[in-house]
Every structure is written in structure tokens, then in C-alpha cells.
C-alpha positions in Angstrom: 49.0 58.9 -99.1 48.1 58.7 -95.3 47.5 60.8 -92.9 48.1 59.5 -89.3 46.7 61.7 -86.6 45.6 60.5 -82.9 42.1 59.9 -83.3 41.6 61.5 -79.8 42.1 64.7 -81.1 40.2 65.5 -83.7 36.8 65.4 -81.8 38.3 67.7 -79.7 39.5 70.1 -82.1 36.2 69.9 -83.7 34.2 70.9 -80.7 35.7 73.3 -79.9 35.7 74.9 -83.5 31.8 74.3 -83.0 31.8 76.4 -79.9 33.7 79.0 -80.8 31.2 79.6 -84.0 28.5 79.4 -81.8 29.8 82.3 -79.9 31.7 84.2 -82.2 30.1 83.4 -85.8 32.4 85.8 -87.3 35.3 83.3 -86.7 34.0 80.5 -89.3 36.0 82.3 -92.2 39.2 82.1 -89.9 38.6 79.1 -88.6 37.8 77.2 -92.4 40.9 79.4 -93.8 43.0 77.3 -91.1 41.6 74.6 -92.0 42.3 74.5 -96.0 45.8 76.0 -94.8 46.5 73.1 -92.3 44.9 70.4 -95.0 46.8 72.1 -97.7 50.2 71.8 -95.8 49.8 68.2 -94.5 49.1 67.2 -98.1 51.9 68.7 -99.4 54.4 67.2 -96.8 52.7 63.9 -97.2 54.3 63.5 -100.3 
């Protein structure tokens, strides 16, 4: 099971998850929730 996702865009995604906890720590619980979630999803449709 693979997972193809542009490359490009996960840096991206990631630094701006790192900015917005830097600003707003109260958003890491929302922003690791959507995370699982998202992961969770792909898996399943991966399949």
C-alpha cells in the first residue's frame, strides 16, 4: 500500500502547521487530530 502525494507539498503543509503552533500553541491538538483523521482516511481508501 502506497501513498502518492506531490512531494512539493508536504514541506509546505508542514511549515505552515509549524507556524501556526508557534503562534497559536493551542492549535497542536487540532492540528494532530487532522492529522490522524487525514492519515486514518487515506489508509482506509488505500485499500
Amino acid at each position: 500500500m502506497t501513498l502518492h502525494i506531490n512531494m512539493q507539498v508536504v514541506p509546505v503543509i508542514s511549515l505552515i502547521a509549524g507556524v501556526l503552533i508557534l503562534v497559536r500553541p493551542k492549535l497542536l491538538n487540532y492540528i494532530v487530530a487532522f492529522y490522524l483523521i487525514a492519515v486514518g482516511v487515506f489508509g482506509l481508501i488505500g485499500r
